[in-house]
ROBADREN-543380 format. One record per residue: residue in three letters; x, y, z of N, C-alpha, C, O, CB in turn. Coordinates in steps of 0.1 Angstrom, whole numbers, plus 5000, padded with zeros to 4 digits. Atoms other than C-alpha are relative to their C-alpha. Glycine has a CB too. Example, Ala and Ser with C-alpha at 12.3 -4.5 7.8 and 13.67 -1.06 7.14 Angstrom:
! ROBADREN-543380
rest; nu; nv; nw; cau; cav; caw; cu; cv; cw; ou; ov; ow; cbu; cbv; cbw
ALA; 5009; 4988; 5000; 5123; 4955; 5078; 5009; 5012; 5000; 5019; 5012; 5007; 4990; 5000; 5012;
SER; 4991; 4989; 5000; 5137; 4989; 5071; 4992; 5011; 5008; 4997; 5022; 5009; 5004; 5005; 4986;
***
This chain:
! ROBADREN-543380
rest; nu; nv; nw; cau; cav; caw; cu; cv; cw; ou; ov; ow; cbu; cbv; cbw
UNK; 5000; 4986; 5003; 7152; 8969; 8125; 5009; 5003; 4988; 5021; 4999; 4990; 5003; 5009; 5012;
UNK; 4994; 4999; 5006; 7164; 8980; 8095; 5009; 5014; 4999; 5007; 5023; 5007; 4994; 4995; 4993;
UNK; 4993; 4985; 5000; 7189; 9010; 8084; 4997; 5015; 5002; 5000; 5025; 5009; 5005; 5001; 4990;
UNK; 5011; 4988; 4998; 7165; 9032; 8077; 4996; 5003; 5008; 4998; 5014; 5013; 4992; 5001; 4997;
UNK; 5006; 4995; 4986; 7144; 9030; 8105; 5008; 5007; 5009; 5005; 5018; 5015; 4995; 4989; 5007;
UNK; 4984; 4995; 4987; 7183; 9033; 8131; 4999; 5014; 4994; 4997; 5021; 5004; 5022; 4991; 4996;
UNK; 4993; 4989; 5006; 7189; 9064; 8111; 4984; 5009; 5003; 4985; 5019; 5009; 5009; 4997; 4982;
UNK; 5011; 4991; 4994; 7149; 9078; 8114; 4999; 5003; 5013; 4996; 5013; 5018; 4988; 4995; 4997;
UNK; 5002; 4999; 4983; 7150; 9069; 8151; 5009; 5010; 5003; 5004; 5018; 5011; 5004; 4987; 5011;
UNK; 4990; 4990; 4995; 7186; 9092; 8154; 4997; 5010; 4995; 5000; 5020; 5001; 5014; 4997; 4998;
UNK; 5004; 4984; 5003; 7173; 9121; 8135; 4987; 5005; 5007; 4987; 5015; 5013; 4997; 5002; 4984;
UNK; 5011; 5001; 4990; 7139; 9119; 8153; 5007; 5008; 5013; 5007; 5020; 5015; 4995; 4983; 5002;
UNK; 4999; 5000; 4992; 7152; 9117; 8184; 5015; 5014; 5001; 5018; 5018; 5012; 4999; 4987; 5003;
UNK; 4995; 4989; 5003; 7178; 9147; 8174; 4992; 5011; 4999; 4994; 5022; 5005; 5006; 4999; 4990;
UNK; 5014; 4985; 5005; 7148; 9172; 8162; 4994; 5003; 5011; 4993; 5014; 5016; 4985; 4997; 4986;
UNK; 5007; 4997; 4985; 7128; 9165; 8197; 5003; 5015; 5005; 4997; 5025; 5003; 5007; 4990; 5013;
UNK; 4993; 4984; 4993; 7149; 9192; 8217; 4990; 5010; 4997; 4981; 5016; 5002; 5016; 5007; 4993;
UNK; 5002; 4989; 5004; 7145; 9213; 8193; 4990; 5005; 4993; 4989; 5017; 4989; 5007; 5002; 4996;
UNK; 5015; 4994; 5003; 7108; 9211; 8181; 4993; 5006; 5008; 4986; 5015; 5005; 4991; 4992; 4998;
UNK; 5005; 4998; 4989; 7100; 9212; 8215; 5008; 5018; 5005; 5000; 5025; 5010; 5002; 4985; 5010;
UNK; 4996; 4988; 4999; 7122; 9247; 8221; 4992; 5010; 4992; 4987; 5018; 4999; 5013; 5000; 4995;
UNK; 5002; 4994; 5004; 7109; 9264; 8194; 4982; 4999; 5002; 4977; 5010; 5003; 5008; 4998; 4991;
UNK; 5018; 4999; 4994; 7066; 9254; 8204; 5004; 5003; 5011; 4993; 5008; 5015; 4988; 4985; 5001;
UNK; 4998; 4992; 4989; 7081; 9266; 8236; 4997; 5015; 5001; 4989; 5022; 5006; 5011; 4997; 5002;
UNK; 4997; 4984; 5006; 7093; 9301; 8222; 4986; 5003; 4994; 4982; 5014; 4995; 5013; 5003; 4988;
UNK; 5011; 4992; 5007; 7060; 9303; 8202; 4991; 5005; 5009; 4987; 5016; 5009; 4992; 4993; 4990;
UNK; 5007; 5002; 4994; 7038; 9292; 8228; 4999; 5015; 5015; 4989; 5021; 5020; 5003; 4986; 5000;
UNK; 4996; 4990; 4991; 7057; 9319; 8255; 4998; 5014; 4985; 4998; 5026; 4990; 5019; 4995; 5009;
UNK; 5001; 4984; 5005; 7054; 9349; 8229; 4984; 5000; 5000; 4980; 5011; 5005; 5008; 5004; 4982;
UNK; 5012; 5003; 5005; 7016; 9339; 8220; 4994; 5008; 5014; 4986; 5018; 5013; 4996; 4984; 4998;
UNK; 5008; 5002; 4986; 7009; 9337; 8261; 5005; 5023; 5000; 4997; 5032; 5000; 5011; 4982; 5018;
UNK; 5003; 4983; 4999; 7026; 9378; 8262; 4993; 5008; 4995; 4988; 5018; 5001; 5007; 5007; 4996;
UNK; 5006; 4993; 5007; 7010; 9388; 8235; 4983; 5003; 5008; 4978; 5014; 5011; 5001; 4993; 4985;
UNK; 5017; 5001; 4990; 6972; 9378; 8254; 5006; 5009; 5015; 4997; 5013; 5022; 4993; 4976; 5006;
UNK; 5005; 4994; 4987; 6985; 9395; 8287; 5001; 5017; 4994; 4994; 5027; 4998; 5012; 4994; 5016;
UNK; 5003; 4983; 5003; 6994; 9428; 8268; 4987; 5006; 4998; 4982; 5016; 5001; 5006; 5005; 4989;
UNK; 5016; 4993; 5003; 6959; 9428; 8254; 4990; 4998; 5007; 4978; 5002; 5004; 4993; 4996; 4989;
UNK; 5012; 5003; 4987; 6941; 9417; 8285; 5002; 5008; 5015; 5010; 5008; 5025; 5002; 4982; 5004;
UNK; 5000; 4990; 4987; 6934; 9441; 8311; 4988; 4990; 5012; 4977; 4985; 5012; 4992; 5019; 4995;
UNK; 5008; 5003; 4986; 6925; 9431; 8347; 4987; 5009; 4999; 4977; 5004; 4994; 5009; 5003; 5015;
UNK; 5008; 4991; 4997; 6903; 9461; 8352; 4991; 5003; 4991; 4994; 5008; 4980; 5006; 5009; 5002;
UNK; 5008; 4999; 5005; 6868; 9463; 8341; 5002; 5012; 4986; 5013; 5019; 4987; 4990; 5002; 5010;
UNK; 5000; 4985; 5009; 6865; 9492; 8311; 4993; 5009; 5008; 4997; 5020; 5010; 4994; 5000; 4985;
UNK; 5007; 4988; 4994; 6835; 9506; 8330; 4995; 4996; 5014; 4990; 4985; 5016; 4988; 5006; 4992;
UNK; 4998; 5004; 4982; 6833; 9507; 8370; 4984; 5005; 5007; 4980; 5017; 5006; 5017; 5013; 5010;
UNK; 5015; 4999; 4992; 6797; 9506; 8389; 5007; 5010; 5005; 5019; 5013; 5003; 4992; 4989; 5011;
UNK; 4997; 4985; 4991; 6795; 9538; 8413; 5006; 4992; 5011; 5017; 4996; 5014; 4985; 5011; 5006;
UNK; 4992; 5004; 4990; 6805; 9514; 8441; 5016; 4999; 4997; 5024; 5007; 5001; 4996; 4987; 5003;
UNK; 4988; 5000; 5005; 6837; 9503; 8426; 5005; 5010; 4995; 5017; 5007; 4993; 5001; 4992; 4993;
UNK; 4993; 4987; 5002; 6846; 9536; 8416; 5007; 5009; 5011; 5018; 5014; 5011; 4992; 5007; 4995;
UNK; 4995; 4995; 4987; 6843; 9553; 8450; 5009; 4994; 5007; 5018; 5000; 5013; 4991; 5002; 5009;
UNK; 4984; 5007; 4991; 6866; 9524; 8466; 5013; 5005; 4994; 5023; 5010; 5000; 5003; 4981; 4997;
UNK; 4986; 4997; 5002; 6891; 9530; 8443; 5002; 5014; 5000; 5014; 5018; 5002; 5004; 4995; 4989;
UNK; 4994; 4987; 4995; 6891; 9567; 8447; 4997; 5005; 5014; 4996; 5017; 5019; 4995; 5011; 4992;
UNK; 5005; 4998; 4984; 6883; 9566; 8481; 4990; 5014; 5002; 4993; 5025; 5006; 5015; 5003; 5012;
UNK; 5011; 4988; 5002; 6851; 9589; 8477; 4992; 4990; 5007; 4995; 4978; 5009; 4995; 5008; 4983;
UNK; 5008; 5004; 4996; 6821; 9582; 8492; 4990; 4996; 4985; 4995; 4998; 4974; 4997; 5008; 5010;
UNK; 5007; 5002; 5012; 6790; 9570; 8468; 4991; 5013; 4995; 4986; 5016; 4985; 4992; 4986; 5002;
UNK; 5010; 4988; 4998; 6771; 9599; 8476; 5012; 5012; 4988; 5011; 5014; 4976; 4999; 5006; 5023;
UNK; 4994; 4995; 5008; 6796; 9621; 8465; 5008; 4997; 4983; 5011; 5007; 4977; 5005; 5002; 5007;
UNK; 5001; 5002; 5013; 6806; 9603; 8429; 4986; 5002; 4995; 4986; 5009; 4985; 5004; 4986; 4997;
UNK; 5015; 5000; 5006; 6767; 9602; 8422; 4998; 5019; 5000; 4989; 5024; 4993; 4987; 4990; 5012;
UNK; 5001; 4989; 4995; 6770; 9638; 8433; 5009; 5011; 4986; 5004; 5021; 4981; 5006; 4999; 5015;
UNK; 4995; 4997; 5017; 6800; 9645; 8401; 4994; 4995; 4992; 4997; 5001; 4981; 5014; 4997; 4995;
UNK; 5005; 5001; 5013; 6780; 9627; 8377; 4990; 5009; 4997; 4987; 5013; 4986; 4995; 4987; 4998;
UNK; 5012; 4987; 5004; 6751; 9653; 8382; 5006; 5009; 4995; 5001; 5013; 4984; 4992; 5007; 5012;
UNK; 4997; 4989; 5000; 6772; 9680; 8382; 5006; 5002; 4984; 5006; 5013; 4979; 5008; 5003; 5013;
UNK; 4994; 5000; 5009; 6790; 9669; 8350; 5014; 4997; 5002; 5021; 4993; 4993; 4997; 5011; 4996;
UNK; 4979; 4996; 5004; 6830; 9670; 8361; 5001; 4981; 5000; 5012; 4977; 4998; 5017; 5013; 5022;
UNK; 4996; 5010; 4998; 6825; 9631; 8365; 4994; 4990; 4985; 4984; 4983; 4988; 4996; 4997; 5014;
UNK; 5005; 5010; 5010; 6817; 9611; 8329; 4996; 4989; 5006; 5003; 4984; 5014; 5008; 4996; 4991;
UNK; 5002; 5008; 5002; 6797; 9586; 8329; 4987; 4992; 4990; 4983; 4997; 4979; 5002; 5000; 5010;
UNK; 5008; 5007; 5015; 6772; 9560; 8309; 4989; 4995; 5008; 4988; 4991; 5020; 5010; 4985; 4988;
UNK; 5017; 5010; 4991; 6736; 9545; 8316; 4998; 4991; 4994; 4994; 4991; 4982; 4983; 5007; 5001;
UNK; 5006; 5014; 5009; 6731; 9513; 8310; 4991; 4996; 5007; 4993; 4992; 5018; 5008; 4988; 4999;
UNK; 5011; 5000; 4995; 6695; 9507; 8316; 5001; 5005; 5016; 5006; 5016; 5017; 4996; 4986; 4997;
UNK; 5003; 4995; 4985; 6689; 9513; 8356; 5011; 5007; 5003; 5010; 5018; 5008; 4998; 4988; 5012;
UNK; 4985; 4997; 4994; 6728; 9516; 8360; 5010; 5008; 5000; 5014; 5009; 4988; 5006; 4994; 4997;
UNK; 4990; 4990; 5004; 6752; 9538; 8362; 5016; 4998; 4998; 5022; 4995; 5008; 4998; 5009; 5008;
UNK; 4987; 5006; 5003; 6787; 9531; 8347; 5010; 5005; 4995; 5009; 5010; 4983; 4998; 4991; 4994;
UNK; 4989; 4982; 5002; 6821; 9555; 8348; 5011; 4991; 4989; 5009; 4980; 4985; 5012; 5008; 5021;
UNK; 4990; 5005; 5009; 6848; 9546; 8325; 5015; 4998; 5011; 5020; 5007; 5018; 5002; 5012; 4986;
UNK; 4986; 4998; 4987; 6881; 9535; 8347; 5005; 5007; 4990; 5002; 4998; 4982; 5011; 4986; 5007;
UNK; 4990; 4989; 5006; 6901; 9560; 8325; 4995; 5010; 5009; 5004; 5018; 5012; 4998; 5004; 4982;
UNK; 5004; 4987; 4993; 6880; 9585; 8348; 5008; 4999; 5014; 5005; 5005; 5024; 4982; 5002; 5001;
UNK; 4995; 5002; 4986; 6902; 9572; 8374; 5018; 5007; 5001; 5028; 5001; 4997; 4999; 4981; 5003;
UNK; 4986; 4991; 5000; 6932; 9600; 8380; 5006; 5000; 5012; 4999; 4998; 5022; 5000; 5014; 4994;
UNK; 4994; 4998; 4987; 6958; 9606; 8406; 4991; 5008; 5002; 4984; 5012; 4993; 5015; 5003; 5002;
UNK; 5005; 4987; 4997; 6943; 9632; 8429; 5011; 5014; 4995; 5022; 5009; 4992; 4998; 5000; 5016;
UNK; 4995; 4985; 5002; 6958; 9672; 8420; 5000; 5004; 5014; 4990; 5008; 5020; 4990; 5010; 4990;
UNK; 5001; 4987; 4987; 6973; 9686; 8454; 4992; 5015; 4998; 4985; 5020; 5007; 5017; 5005; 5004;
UNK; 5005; 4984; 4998; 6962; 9722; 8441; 4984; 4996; 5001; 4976; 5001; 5008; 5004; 5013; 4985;
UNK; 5017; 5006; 4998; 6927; 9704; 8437; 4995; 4998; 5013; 4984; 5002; 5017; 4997; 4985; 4992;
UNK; 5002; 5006; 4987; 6927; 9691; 8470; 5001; 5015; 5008; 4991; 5019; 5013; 5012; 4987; 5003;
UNK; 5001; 4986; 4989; 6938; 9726; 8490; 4993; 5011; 4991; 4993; 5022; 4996; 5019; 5007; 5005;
UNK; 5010; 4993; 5006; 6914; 9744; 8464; 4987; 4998; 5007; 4981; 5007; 5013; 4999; 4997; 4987;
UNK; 5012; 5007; 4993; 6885; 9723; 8476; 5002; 5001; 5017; 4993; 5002; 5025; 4999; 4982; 4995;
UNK; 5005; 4997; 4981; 6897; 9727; 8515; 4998; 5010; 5004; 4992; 5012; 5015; 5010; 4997; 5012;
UNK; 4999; 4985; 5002; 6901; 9761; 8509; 4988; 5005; 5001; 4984; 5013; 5009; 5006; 5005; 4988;
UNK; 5020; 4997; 5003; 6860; 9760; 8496; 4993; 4994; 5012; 4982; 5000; 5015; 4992; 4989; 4983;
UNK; 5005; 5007; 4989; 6853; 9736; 8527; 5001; 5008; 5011; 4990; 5008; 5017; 5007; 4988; 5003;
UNK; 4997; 4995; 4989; 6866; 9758; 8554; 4991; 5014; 5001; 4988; 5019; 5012; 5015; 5002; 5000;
UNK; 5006; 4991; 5005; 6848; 9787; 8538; 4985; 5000; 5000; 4977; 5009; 4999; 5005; 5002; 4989;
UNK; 5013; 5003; 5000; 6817; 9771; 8539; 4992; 5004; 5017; 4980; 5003; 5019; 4999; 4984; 4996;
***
């Protein structure tokens, strides 16, 4: 082995670490960057999956899309809400509507 080579093998084996640190750091900012722009949650939610998550029945979501207060989109046969249409409930909404229930 000659000088050269001793002296490539100790700088070599010096840079390792620290090639490998830094494709680390790229590789960990790359992987955040894909979960910020990747959403679990469909963009647009069948009527089933809508009523689970607002705990409505299906009857009644199909029931706001007629009426209008519920957006949604037709894709061929289907009907398909936007999860943005998915809000906390409004307490005054809620004792408004028991208010209209009791009255009925």
């Amino acid at each position: 082995m000659t000088v050269e080579e001793t002296i490539a093998g100790a700088v070599v084996a010096q840079l390792i670490p620290e090639i490998q640190r830094v494709v680390r750091a790229e590789l960990t900012a790359q992987a955040a960057s894909l979960r910020a722009h990747t959403t679990t949650e469909p963009e647009l939610l069948t009527v089933r999956q809508y009523a689970e998550r607002a705990n409505l029945s299906q009857c009644t979501v199909r029931r706001h899309i007629a009426d209008g207060s519920l957006p949604s989109t037709r894709i061929g046969a289907s009907i398909r809400i936007p999860s943005s249409a998915l809000r906390p409930a409004d307490p005054s909404e809620i004792a408004s509507m028991a208010r209209a229930a009791r009255s009925l």
